[in-house]
Structures are given as structure tokens and as C-alpha cells.
VOPAGU-2260 file (C-alpha; in pm, 1 decimal, decimal comma):
REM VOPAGU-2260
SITE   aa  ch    i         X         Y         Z
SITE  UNK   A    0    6700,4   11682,6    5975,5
SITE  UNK   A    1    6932,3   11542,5    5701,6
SITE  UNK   A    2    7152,0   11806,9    5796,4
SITE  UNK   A    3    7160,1   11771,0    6111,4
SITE  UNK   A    4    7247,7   11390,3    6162,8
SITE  UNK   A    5    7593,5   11384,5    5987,0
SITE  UNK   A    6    7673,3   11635,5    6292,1
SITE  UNK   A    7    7520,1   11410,2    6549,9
SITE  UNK   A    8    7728,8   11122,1    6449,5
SITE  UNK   A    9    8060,0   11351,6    6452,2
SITE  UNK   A   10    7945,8   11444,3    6781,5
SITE  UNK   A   11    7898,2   11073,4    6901,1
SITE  UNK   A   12    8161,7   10954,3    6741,8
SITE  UNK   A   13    8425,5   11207,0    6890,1
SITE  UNK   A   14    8243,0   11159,5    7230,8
SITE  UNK   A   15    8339,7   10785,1    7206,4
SITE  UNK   A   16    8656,2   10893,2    7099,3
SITE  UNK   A   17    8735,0   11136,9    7410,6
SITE  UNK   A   18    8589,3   10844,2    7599,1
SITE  UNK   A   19    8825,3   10587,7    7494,1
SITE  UNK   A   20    9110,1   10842,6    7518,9
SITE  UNK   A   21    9026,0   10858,6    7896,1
SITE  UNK   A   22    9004,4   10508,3    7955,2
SITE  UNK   A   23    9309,0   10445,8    7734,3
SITE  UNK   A   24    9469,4   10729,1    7982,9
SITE  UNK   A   25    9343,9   10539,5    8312,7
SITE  UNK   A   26    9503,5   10147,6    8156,4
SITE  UNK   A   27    9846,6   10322,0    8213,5
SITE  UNK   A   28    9793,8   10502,3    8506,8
SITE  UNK   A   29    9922,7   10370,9    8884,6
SITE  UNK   A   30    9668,4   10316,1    9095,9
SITE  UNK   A   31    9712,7   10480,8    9408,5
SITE  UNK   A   32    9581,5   10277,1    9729,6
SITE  UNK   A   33    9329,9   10489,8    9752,6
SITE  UNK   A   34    9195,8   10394,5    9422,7
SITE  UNK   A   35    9265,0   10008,1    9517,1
SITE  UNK   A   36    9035,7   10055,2    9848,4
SITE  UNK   A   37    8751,8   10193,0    9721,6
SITE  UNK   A   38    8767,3   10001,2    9380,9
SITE  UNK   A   39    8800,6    9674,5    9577,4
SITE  UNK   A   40    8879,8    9654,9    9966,6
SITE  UNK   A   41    8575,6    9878,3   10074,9
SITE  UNK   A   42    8440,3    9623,4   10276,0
SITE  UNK   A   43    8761,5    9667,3   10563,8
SITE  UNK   A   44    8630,3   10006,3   10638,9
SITE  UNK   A   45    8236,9    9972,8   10619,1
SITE  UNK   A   46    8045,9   10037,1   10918,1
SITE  UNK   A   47    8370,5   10202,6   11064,7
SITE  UNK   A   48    8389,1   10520,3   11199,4
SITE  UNK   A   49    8729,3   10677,9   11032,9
SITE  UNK   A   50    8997,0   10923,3   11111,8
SITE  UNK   A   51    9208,5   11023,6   10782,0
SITE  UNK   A   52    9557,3   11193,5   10828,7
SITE  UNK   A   53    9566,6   11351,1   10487,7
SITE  UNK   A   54    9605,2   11697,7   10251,8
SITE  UNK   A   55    9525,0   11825,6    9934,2
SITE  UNK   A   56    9736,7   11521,5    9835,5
SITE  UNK   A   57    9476,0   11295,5    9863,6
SITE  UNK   A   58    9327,8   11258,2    9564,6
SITE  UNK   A   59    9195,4   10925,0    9346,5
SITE  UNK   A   60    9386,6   10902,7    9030,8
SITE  UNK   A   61    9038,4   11147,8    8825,5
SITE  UNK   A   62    9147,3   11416,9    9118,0
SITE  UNK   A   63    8872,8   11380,6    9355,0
SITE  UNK   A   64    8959,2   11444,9    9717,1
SITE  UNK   A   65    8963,3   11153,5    9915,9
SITE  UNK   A   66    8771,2   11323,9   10221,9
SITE  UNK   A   67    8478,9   11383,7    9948,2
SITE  UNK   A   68    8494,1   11007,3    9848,1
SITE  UNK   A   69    8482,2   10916,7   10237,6
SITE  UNK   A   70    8179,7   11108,0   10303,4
SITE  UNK   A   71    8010,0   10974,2    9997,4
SITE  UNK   A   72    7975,1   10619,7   10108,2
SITE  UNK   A   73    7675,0   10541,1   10338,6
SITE  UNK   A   74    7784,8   10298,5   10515,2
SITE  UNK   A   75    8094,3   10484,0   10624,7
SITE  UNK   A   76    8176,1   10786,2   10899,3
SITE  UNK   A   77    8421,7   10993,7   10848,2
SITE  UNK   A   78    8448,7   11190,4   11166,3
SITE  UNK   A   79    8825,7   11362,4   11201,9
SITE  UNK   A   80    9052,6   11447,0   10967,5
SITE  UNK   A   81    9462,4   11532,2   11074,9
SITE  UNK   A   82    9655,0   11767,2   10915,9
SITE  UNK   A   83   10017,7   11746,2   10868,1
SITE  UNK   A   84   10251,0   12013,6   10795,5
SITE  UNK   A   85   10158,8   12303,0   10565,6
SITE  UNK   A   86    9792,2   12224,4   10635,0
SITE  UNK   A   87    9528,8   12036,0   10550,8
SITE  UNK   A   88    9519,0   12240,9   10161,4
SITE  UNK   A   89    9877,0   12255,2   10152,0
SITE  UNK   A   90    9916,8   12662,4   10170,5
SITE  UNK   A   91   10117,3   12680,3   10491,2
SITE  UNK   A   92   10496,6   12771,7   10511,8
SITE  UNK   A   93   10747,7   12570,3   10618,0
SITE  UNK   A   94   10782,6   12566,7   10983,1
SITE  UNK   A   95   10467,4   12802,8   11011,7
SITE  UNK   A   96   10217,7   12605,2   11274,2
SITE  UNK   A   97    9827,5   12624,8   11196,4
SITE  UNK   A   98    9551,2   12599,9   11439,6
SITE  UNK   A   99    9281,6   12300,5   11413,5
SITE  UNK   A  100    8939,1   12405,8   11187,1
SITE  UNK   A  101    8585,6   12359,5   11270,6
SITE  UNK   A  102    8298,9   12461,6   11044,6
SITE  UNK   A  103    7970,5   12303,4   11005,2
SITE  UNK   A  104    7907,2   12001,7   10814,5
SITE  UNK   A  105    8241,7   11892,9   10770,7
SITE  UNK   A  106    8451,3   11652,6   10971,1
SITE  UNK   A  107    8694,0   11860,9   11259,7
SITE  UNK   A  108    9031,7   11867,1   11097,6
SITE  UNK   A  109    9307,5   11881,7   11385,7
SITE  UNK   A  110    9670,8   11997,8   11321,0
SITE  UNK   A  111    9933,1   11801,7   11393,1
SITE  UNK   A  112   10160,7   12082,6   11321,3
SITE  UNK   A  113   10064,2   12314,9   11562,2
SITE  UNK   A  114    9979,0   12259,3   11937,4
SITE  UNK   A  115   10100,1   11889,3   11895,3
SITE  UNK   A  116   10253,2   11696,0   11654,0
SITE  UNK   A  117   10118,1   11335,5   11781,8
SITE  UNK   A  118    9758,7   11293,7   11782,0
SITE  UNK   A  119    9599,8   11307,0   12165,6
SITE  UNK   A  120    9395,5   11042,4   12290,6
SITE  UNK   A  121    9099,9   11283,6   12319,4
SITE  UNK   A  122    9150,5   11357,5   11901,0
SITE  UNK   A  123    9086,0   10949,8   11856,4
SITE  UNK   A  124    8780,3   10925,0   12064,5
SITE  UNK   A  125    8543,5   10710,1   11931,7
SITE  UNK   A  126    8714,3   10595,4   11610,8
SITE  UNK   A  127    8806,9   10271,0   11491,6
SITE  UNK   A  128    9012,1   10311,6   11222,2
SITE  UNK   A  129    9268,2   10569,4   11123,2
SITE  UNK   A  130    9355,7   10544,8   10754,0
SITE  UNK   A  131    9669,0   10785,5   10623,0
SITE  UNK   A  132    9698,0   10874,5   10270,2
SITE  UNK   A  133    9963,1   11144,5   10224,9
SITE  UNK   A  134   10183,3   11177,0    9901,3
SITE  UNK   A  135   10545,6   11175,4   10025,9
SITE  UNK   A  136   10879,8   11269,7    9862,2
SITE  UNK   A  137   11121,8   11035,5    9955,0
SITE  UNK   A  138   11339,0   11245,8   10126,5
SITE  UNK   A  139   11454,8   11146,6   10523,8
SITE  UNK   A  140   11360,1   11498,9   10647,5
SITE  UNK   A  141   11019,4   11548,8   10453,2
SITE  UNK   A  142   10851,8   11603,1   10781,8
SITE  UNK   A  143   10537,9   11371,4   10666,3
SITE  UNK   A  144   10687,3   11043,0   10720,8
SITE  UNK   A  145   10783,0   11156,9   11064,9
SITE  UNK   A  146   10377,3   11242,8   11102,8
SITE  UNK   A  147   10355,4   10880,3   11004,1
SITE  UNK   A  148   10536,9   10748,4   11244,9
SITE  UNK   A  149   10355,6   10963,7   11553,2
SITE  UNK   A  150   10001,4   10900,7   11438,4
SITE  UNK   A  151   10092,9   10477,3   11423,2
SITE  UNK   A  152   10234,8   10524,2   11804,0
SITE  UNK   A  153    9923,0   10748,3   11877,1
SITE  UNK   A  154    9705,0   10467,9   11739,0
SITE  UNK   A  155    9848,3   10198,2   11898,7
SITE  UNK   A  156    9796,9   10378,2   12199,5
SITE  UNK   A  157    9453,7   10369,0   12157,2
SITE  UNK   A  158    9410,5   10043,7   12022,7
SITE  UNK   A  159    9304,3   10150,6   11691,1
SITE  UNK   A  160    9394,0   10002,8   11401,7
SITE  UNK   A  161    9592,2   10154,9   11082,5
SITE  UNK   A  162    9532,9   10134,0   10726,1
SITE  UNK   A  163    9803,1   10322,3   10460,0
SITE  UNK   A  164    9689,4   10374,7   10134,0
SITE  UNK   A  165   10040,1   10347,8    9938,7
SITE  UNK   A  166   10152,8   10582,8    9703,1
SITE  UNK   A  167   10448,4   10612,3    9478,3
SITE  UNK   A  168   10798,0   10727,4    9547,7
SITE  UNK   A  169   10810,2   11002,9    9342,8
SITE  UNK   A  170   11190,0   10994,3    9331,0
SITE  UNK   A  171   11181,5   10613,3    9210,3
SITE  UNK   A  172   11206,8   10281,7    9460,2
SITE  UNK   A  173   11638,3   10190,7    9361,8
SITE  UNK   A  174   11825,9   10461,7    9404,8
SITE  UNK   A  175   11922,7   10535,9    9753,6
SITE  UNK   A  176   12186,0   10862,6    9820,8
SITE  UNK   A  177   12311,9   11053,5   10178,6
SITE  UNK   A  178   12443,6   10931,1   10505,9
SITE  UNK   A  179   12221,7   10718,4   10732,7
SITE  UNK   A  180   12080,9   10928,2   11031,1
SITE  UNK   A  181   12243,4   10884,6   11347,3
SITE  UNK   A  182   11956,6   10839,7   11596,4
SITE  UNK   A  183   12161,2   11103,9   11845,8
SITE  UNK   A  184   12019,1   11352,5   11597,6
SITE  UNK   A  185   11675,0   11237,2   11553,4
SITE  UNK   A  186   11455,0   11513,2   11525,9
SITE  UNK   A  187   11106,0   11587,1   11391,9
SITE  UNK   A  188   11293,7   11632,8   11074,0
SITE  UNK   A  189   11474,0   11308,6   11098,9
SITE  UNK   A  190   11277,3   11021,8   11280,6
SITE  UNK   A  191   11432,4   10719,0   11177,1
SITE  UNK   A  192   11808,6   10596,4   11077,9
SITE  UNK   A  193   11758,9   10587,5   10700,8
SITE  UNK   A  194   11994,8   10765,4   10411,0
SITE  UNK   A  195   11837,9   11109,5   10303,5
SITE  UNK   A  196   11672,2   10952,8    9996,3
SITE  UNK   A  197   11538,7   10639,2   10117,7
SITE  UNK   A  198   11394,6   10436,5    9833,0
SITE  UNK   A  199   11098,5   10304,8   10002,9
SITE  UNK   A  200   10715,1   10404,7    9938,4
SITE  UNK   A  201   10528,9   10585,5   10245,5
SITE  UNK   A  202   10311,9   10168,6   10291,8
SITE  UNK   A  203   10695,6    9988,7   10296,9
SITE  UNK   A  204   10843,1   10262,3   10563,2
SITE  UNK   A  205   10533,5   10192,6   10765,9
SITE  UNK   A  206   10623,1    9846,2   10742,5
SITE  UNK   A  207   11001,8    9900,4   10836,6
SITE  UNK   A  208   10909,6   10156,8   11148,6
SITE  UNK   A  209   10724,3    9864,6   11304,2
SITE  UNK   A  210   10957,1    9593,4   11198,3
SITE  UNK   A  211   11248,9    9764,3   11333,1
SITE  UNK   A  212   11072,1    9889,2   11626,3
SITE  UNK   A  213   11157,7   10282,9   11545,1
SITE  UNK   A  214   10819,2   10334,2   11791,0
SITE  UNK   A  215   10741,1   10231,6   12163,7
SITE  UNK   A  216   10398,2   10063,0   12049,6
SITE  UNK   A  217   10296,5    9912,3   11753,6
SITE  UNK   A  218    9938,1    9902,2   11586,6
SITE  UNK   A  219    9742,4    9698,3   11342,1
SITE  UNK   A  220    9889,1    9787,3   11002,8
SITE  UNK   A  221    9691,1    9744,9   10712,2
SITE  UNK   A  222    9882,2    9845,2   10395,1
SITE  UNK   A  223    9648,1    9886,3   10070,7
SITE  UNK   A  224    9942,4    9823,1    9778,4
SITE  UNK   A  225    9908,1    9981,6    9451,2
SITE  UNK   A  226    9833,1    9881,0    9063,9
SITE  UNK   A  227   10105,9    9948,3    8837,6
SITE  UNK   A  228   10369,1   10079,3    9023,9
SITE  UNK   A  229   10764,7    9921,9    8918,7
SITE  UNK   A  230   11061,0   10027,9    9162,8
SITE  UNK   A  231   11214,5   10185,2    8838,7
SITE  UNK   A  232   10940,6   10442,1    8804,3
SITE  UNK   A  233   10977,8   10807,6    8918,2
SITE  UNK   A  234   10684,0   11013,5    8923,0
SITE  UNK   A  235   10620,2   11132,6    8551,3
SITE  UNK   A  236   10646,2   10722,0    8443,3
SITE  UNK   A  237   10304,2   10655,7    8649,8
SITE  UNK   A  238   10042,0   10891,2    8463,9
SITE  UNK   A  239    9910,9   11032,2    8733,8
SITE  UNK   A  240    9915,2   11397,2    8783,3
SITE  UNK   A  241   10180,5   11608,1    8985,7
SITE  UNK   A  242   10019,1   11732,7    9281,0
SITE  UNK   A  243   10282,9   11947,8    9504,1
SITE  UNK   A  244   10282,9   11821,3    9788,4
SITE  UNK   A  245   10387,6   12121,5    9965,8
SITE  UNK   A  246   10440,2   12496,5    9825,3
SITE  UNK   A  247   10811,0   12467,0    9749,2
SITE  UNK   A  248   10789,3   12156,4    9533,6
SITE  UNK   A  249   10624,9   12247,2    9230,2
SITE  UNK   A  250   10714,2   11991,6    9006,6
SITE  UNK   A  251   10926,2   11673,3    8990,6
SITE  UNK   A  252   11260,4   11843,0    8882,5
SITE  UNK   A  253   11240,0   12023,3    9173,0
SITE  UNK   A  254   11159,2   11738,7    9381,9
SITE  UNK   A  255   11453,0   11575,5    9278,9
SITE  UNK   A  256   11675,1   11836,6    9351,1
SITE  UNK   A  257   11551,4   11897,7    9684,2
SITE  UNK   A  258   11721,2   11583,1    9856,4
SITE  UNK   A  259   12062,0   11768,2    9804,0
SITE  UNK   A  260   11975,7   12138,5    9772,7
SITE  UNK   A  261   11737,2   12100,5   10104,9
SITE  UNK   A  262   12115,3   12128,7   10283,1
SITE  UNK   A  263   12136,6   12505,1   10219,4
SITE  UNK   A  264   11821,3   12525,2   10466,5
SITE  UNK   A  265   12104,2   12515,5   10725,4
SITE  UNK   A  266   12382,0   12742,5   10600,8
SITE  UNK   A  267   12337,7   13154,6   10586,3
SITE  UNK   A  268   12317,4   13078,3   10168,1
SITE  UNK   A  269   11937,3   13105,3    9989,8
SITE  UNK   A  270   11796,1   12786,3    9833,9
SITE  UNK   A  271   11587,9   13016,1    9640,0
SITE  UNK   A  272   11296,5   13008,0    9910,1
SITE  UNK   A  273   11073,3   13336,0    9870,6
SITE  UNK   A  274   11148,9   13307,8    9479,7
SITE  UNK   A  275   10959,0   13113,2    9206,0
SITE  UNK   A  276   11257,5   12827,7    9197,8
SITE  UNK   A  277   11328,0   12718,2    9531,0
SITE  UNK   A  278   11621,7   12450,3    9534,4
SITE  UNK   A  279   11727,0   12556,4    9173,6
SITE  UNK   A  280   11837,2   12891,9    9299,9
SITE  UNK   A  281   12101,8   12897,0    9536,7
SITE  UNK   A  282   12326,0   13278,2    9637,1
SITE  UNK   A  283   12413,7   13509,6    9839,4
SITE  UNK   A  284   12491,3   13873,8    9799,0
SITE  UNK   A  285   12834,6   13786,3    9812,5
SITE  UNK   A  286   12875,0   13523,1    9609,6
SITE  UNK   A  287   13078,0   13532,1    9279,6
SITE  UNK   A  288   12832,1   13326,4    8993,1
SITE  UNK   A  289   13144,7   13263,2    8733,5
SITE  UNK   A  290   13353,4   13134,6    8999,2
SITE  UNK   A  291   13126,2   12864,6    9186,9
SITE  UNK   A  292   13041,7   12761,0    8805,3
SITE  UNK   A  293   13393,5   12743,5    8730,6
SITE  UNK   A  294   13473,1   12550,2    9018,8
SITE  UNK   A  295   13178,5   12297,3    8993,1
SITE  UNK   A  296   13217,3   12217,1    8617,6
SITE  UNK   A  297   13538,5   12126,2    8673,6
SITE  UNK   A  298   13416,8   11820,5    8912,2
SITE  UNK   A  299   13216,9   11656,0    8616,9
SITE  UNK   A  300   12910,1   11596,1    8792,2
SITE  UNK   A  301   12690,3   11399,0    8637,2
SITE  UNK   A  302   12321,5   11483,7    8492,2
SITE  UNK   A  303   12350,2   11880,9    8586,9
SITE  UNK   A  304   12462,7   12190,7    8456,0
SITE  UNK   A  305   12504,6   12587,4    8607,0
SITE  UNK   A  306   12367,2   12908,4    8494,0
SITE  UNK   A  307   12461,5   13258,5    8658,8
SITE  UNK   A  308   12143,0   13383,3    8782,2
SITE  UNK   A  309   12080,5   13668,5    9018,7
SITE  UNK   A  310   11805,2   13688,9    9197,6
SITE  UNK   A  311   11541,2   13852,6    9492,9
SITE  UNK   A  312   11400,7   13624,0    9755,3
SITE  UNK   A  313   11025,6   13809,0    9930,6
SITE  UNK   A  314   10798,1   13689,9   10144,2
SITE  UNK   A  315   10520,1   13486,6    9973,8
SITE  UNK   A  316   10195,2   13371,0   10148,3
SITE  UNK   A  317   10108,7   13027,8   10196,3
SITE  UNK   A  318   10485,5   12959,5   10059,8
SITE  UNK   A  319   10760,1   13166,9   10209,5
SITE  UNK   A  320   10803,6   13368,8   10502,5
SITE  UNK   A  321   11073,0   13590,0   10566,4
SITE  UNK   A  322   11324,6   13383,9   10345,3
SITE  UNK   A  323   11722,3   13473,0   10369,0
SITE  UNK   A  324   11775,3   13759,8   10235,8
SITE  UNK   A  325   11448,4   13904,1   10193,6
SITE  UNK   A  326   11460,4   14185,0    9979,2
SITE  UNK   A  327   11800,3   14156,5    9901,2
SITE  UNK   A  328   11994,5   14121,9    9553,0
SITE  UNK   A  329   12146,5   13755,6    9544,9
SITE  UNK   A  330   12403,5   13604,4    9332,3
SITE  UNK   A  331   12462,5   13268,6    9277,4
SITE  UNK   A  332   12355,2   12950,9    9012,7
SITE  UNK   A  333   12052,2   12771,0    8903,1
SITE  UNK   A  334   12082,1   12388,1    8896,8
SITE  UNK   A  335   11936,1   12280,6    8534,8
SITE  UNK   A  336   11902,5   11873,2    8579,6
SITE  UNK   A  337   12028,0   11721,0    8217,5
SITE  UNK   A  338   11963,0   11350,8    8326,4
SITE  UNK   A  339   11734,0   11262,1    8618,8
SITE  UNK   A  340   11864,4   10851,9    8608,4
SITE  UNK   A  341   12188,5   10997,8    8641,5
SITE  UNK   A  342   12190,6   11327,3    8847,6
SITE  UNK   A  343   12292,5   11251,1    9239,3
SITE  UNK   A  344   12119,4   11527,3    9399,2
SITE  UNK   A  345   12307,5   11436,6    9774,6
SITE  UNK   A  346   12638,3   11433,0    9620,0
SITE  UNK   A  347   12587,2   11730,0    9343,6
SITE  UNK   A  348   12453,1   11973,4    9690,7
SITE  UNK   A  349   12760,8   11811,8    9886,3
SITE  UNK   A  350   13036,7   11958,6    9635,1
SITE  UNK   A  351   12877,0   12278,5    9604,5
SITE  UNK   A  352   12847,8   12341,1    9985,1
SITE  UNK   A  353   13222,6   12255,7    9979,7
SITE  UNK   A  354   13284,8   12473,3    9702,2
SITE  UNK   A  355   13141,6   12773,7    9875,9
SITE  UNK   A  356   13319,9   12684,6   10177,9
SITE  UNK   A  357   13653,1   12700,9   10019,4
SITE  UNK   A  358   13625,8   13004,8    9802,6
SITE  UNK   A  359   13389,7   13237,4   10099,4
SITE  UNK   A  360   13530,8   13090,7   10434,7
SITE  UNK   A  361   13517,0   13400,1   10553,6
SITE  UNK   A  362   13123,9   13454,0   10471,5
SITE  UNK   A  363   12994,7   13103,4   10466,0
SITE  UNK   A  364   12829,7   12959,7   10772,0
SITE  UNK   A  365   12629,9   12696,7   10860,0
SITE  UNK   A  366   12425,0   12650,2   11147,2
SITE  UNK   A  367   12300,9   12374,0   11372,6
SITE  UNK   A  368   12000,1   12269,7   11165,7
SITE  UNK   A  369   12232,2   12126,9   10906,6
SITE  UNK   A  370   12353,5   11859,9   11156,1
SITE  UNK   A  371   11980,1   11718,4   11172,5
SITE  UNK   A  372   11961,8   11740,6   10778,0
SITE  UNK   A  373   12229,1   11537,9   10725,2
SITE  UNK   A  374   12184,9   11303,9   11013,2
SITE  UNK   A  375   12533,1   11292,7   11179,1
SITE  UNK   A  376   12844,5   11510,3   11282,4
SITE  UNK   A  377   13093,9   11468,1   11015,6
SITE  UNK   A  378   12881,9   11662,1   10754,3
SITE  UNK   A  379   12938,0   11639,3   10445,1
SITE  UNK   A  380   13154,5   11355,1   10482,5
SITE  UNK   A  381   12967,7   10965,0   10419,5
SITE  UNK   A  382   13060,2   10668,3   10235,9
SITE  UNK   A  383   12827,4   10571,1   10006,1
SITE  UNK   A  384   12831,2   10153,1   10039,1
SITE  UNK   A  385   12751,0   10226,6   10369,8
SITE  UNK   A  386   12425,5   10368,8   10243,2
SITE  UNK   A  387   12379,2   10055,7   10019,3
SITE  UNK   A  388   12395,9    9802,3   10293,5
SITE  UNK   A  389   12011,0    9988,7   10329,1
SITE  UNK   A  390   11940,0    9773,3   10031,5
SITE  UNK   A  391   11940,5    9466,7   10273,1
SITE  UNK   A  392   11759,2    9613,8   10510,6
SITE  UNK   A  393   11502,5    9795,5   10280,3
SITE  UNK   A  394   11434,9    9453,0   10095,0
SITE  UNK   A  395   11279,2    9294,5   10380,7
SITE  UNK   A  396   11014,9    9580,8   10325,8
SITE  UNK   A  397   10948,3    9581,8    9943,6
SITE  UNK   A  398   10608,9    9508,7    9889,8
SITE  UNK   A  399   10703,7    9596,2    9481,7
SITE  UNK   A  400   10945,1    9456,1    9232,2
């Protein structure tokens, strides 16, 4: 026995220490609003019956799914979940539509990225509440925020209320970059006439769609802020862990990129889609690596450097279909980000689709789909204090400092 206790003490003792560690990890950690709401506004959603537009996104800062917290609590019903793009666990391809899902013992989940992309009146039958909790990227033509924007008209519809559980920009709440969208090109991936990177979180843009009246009927809007989070903060400053919230945004660099790099989504050039580094990878088969570096590094662009890469895009389930060039040898860069305070991902994509322009302008094309990305006709072309006059706007909104 008097062998045995020193090792029960190290044992409690590191326990308590692991312990602590946690808790120590949790006192700098955002709070999403989904940890708020069930930490201390549960009683706005008891005895309702609930409809949660959500993914795999949807977690509480330990990583539990939100659906599993939902169907936890007694004195709540959670009886329909909606899908948004890429699906309800976040393995669907861009632009690939998914059917709804029934199985027993589990709450229908509908797609709204399949047979309809607004919710039908027959979807919110018998709810009272529909609560969205999405993680967003703060990009204009992230297709979620337009799901946003259709489920709040849907609701009001219906005369349900709507309660958004915020969560952070991951791309920071100051710096705003891109032309604003002219509404004669609003699309389903570009619903409202913001810049491309739009500074707001996904609780303030629900805010600013009904203050500016960007839908025909308005509902209820509950937004459920969140602990900790500063304006200043991009993702990796909050503690909480990088979900992606869809298959081509691994990470946070990539995330950042993908305001500017999206772009090449409407030109005949890869943005690495079908390889392991979409948005970082961006070729052709007839594109020249040493001269597009040449001709970039000597525009000085800050918080980014090139490297020659050549690479093969392929079909991947769940994350690429039939990319460009599928199957095909590609040449072309890799966009390294140096500086993420300093790197202007709008800007940085701008120059290089002019750069290919001017040395291929017998090769390079672009297609209609890039109008919609970037919002207007004169692509490529914006003035960026035109973009800052947002700031005016957008302050009305801030629910953060």
C-alpha cells in the first residue's frame, strides 16, 4: 500500500493538473452563441418546438454538435434541421445539390441546396422558432450568408421568429477589401451590396439585411452575441478550434486567401480545386511559373510570396468534382501568405488575374461567373474608399468593439 499511494497522488495531482489546463484553455476561448444560449438564455427556447439551419459547423466551443445538445434538453423539440450547401456534414462539392434525409429517430434534415434553396412553408409547419448557427467566412459569395438571408424571408413568411447564434469572422471584424456588389448582379452567390470581404459577423449581417431591407419581409430577430470576441481577432486569436466549414477551406490561411483567389472560379485557370491546396495553387498547362513570378514580385505586394509549383487537379469525393483540368499537368504558383495583418487577398488575386491576362491573352479567358464574383461590370477595376464608406454603414450594425 505504501507503494502504491505516492502513485495515487501523481495520478491526482496530474488529473487536477489536466483539469486546470482545460479550464485555463476554456478562460481564453470565444464563446460562440451557441455556448452563450445554452450557458445562459435557455429559457427563450424552452417549451419551443425548433427548426436549426446548421452543419457540421455547429459545434459548442468542447466540439459537441449542437443538434446533440438540442435533443438533450427536455423541455425542448427539435423537430427539422436545414441544410445549407455542401450538406448537413459538410462532404458535398461545390455546386453539387443533395437530396433531404430521413432516418429514424432523428429530426428530418431538408436541403436547402437542392430542390429549393428557401425553406417552403410546408418545411416550417408547426415550429416556432428557427434558430441558425452556421460558421461563415466572411466572404460576399460564401453561399451561407445568402441561406441566411432566404430562411429569415421564409420565416417571416410564416410568422416565426429567428434566433442567430453569432459566431466569429474568421477573417477579423476591420478589414474590409473588393468592390461593393451591384444589385443588377445579385445572385445566389451574391445576395446583398456589400464588398467581397465584408467585415461583419454572420448575427451583425442579419442585423444589416433587415435594417436595410435586402428582403421583402422581415422576422423577429433574436441575435445571441458572443463572449470574448474583439473586431481585431481573426480566427486562430479566439481558441477555438478550426472547423472547415466546407471541403476546400481547410485551414485559416486558406480561408484568407480565398476572398481573392475565389476569382479564378470564373476564368479557364485552376485555383487548385481537385488538389490538396485549393486557392494556393493556381495554373494552367500553359502557363509559364518563372514568368508570372517574375512579373508579380515586381509589384511588391504585401504579406505574400510565389513558388513554381506544378501540379494535377482529380476528382475528389465529397470535395471536388471534375475540377479544370482534371487529369491534366498544370503549371503555375502557390501563394505562401508571409503576413496575414498585411496580405490583401482582393487586391493580391486582382494583379495576378491581370498578369495572366497580359502575358496569355491569347489563352486566358474568363467567363460570366466572374461578373457575379466580383459584383459589377468593370472587373477588376474598384476604388477602394469606395469600399470604406461600408465602414459607415457597417457601424450601425456592430454589436462588438
Amino acid at each position: 500500500m505504501r507503494y502504491l499511494l505516492p502513485f495515487v497522488i501523481t495520478s491526482i495531482i496530474f488529473s487536477q493538473s489536466i483539469h486546470q489546463m482545460e479550464m485555463e484553455k476554456y478562460e481564453h476561448q470565444v464563446q460562440t452563441g451557441l455556448d452563450v444560449l445554452i450557458n445562459e438564455n435557455l429559457e427563450i427556447i424552452k417549451g419551443k418546438k425548433v427548426g436549426l439551419v446548421t452543419n457540421h459547423t455547429g459545434v459548442d466551443r468542447s466540439g459537441k454538435p449542437n443538434y446533440e445538445i438540442l435533443m438533450q434538453l427536455s423541455d425542448v423539440d427539435l423537430k427539422t434541421i436545414f441544410a445549407p450547401e455542401h450538406g448537413f456534414f459538410g462532404n458535398v462539392s461545390r455546386g453539387q445539390k443533395f437530396d433531404d434525409l430521413k432516418q429514424d429517430g432523428f429530426p428530418v434534415i431538408y436541403s436547402l441546396y437542392g430542390k429549393t434553396d428557401k425553406p417552403t412553408p410546408d418545411m416550417f409547419e408547426g415550429l416556432d422558432v428557427i434558430i441558425y448557427d452556421i460558421q461563415d467566412i466572411g466572404a460576399r459569395f460564401y453561399t451561407y450568408i445568402s441561406t441566411l438571408g432566404l430562411v429569415m424571408e421564409a420565416a417571416a413568411e410564416a410568422d416565426i421568429a429567428v434566433i442567430v447564434l453569432d459566431r466569429p469572422n474568421p477573417l477579423n471584424g476591420i478589414t474590409i477589401e473588393g468592390p461593393v456588389l451591384d444589385i443588377n448582379y445579385k445572385s445566389f452567390v451574391g445576395m446583398y451590396p456589400i464588398p467581397i470581404r465584408y467585415v461583419l459577423t454572420i448575427g451583425e449581417l442579419a442585423k444589416m439585411i433587415i435594417g436595410e431591407k435586402w428582403i421583402e419581409h422581415v422576422p423577429e430577430l433574436t441575435v445571441i452575441k458572443m463572449a470574448g470576441w474583439k473586431r481585431t481577432m481573426y480566427y486562430d486569436d479566439t481558441g477555438l478550434s478550426w472547423i472547415s466549414p466546407s471541403p476546400n477551406i481547410p485551414d485559416l490561411e486558406t480561408a484568407i486567401l480565398y476572398p481573392g483567389m475565389c476569382l479564378f472560379e470564373g476564368t479557364n485557370v485552376s485555383e487548385g480545386r481537385g488538389t490538396d491546396h485549393p486557392f494556393q495553387y493556381i495554373g494552367a498547362p500553359w502557363i509559364d511559373s518563372s514568368k508570372i513570378i517574375k512579373a508579380m514580385e515586381q509589384k511588391h505586394l504585401p504579406g505574400v510570396v510565389y513558388e513554381p509549383i506544378s501540379f494535377m487537379p482529380i476528382s475528389i469525393p465529397g470535395k471536388s468534382l471534375k475540377p479544370k483540368f482534371e487529369n491534366e499537368t498544370c503549371y503555375g504558383i502557390k501563394i505562401i501568405l508571409l503576413e496575414k495583418n498585411i496580405y490583401k487577398s482582393v487586391a493580391t488575386a486582382a494583379q495576378l488575374l491581370k498578369t495572366i491576362q497580359e502575358l496569355y491573352p491569347e489563352k486566358f479567358q474568363w467567363n460570366d461567373f466572374i461578373y457575379k464574383l466580383w459584383g459589377n461590370e468593370m472587373i477588376l477595376e474598384y476604388d477602394e474608399d469606395i469600399a470604406r464608406t461600408f465602414v459607415e454603414r457597417f457601424f450601425n450594425y456592430f454589436i462588438y468593439d
